[in-house]
N, C-alpha and C positions, 0 to 999 in steps of 0.2 A: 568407202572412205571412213574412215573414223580420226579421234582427235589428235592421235599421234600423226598422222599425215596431213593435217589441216590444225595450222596453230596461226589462223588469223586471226580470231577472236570476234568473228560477222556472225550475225546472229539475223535469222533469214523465217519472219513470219509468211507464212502461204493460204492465202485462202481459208483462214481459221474461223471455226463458226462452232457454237455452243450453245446446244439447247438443253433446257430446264423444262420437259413437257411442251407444249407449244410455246415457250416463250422463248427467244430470239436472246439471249444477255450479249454472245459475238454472234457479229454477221459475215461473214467473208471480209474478214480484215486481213491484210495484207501493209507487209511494209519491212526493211531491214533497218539493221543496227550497225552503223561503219563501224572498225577500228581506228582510231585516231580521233574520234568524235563525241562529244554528249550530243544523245538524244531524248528529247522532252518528250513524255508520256502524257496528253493532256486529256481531260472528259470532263463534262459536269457527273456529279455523284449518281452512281446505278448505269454509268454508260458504257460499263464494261471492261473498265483497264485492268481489274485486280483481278478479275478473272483472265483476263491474258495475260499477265504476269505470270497466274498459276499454272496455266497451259504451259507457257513456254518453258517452266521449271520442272514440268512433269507428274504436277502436283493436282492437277485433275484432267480426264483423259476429254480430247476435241471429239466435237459428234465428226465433223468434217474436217479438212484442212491438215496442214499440220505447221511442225514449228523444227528449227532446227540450227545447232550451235555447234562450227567447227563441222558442218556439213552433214553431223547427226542429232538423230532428237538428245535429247536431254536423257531418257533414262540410258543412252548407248553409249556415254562418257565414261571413258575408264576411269577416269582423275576427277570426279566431277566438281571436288571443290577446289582442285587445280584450274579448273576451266572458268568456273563462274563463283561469283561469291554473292548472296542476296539476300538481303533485308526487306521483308513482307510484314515486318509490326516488330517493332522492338518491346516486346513481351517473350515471357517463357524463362526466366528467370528466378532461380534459387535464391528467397531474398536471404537467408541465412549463410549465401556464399558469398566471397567475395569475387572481385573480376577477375584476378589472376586465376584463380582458383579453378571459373568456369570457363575462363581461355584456355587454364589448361586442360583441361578434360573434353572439351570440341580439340585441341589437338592432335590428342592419343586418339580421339573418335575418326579422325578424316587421316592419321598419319603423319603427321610433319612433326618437326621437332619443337621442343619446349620454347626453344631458340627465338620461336616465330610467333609466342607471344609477347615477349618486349618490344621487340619489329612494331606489332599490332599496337598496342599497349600506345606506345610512342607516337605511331602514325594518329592516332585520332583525339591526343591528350592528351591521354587517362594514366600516364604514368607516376603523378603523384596521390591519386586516390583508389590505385590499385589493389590495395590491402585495404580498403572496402568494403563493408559488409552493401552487396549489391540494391537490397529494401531500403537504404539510407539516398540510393540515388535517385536526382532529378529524372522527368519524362526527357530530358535536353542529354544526359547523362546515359540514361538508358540505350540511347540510339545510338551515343559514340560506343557503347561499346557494343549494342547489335552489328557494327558497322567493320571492329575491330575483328568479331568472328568471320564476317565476311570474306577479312583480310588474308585469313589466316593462312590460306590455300596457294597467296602471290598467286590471285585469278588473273587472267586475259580480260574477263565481262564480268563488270557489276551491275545488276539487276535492284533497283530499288523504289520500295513505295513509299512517298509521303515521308524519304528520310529527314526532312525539315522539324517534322513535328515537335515542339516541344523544345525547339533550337532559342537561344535571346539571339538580338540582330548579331553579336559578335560571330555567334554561333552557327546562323548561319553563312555570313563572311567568307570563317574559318569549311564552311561546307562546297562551297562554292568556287575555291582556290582548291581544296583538295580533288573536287571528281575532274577539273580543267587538268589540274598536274596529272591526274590518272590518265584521262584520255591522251594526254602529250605524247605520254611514251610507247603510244601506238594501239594503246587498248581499249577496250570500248563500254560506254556506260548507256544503261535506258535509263531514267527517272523517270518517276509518276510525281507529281506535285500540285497540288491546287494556289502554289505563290506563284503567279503568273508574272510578277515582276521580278522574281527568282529567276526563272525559267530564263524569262527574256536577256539578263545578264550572263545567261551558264551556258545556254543550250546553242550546238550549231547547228540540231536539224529538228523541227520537231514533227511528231504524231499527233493527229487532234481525231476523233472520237467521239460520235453523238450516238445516243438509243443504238447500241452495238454495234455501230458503222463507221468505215474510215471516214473523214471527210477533208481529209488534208493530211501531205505526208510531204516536206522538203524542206526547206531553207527560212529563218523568219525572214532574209531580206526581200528572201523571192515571193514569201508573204506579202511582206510588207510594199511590194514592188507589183503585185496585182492588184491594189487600190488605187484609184485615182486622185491622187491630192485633191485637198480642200484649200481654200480659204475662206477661217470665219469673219465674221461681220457683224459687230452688234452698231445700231445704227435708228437714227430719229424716223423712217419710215421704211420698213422692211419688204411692205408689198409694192408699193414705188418702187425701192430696189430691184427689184425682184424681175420686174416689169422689165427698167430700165437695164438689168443687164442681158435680159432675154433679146432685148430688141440688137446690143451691142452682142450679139454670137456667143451670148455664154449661158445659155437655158435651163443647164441642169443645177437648179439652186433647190435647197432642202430647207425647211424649217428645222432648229433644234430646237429641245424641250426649255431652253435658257431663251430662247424667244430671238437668238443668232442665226443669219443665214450663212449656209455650208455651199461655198460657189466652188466649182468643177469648172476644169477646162479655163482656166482664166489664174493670173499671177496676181498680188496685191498690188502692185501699181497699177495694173489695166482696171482693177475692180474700185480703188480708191479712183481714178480717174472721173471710171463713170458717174459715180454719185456724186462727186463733184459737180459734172455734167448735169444732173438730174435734181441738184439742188437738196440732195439728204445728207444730212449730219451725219459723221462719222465719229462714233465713239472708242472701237473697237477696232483693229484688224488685223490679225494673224494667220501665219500658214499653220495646218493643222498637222500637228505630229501625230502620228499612226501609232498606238501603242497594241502592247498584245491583248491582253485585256480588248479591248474593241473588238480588234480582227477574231479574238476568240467566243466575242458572245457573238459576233455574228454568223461565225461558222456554226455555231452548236445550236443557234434559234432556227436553222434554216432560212436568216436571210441573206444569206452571199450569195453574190451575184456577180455580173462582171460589170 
């Protein structure tokens, strides 16, 4: 199979492990890339994503495993910047050019017509600071137009790390509307990002990633649907509480660092109830929304559990 007979745009990680001497950077990570979808790329820093990014680009070879787009690796794409388009550090820039300048010359480099950098140009902005000498542009600047070469190819897969950097809020807004409209029309995007509240507004599946191991690979709701609600509780005696809900069938109660108790198994009115019952002030009481951030340092500390 090769990419002329396979133009889904699924991007299919296998068993990829990468070692540096005995050190481990991937461990048998595993996971794909739908068409139709944003995929969040997540890890604390050294956990391995950029190096899988590189893998899966062809850009340093797996000890093990492998990776594979439109059903073959990455260097067997006839069209390869037809297929994927990827921004790994928006650096490497002529600052003596301008952008049209170096758009056009990644054009004539991959083949397409000149045509398709105003396409580019347009899609990410940059059409009125085009005639630009590039050293005059912002880090926020720089990316749209790492992002615009990307374009250049009308890929299937866009592949990107840490395309946020350097974005102000509009900026990234405007990023966050563009890889959603990308993904609409059936094609498929990975991010790597450390805005985890990005993430949570853009992405419909994510990857999460510790010390060069999967640790999570599906849906945030389905995430967010393997923790068991809380309600907190800030309140005039906590260990009373505590006591008095155990006795009432609701046992799994946590101390937080804010000096609130995190009750499991139990709804605010039965928990407001009991203290009632039990004669403790109640200052506080909310159900606890699950953000990613939480569920993400809990996966990457090793304490998730069920």
């Amino acid at each position: 199979m090769d990419d002329r007979q396979d133009r889904s745009g699924r991007v299919v990680v296998d068993g990829l492990t990468k070692r540096f001497g005995a050190v481990a950077a991937v461990d048998g990570v595993s996971f794909s890339v739908e068409p139709g979808a944003v995929t969040g790329f997540l890890g604390p820093n050294g956990s391995g994503k950029t190096t899988t990014l590189r893998m899966i680009l062809g850009l340093v070879a797996p000890t093990t495993g492998g990776c594979r787009i439109n059903g073959v690796p990455f260097a067997a794409l006839r069209d390869p910047a037809r297929v994927v388009g990827a921004v790994l550090e928006a650096q490497g820039f002529h600052p003596a050019r301008t952008a049209r300048r170096h758009l056009l010359a990644c054009a004539a480099a991959i083949g397409v017509p000149d045509a398709a950098v105003d396409v580019g140009l347009g899609a990410v902005g940059l059409v009125d600071v085009a005639d630009r000498f590039v050293g005059g542009y912002s880090l926020g600047m720089k990316q749209r137009l790492a992002l615009a070469v990307a374009m250049l190819g009308d890929p299937q897969v866009l592949i990107l790390d840490e395309p946020a950097n350097g974005l102000d809020p509009e900026g990234i807004a405007w990023l966050r509307a563009f890889l959603r409209a990308f993904a609409r029309q059936g094609r498929s995007v990975l991010v790597s990002s450390h805005l985890l509240a990005e993430i949570e507004q853009t992405a419909d599946h994510l990857v999460v990633i510790t010390r060069g191991r999967c640790v999570y690979r599906g849906g945030l709701d389905q995430l967010r649907g393997s923790r068991r609600p809380r309600v907190l509780v800030a309140c005039s005696a906590p260990a009373r509480l505590a006591h008095a809900l155990a006795l009432a069938g609701m046992p799994e109660v946590d101390t937080l660092p804010d000096g609130r108790l995190g009750v499991a198994g139990g709804d605010a009115v039965r928990v407001g109830d009991t203290a009632l019952a039990a004669g403790v002030a109640i200052y506080g009481l909310a159900d606890e929304r699950i953000d990613l951030e939480q569920l993400f340092f809990q996966l990457t500390s090793g304490r998730w559990g069920p």
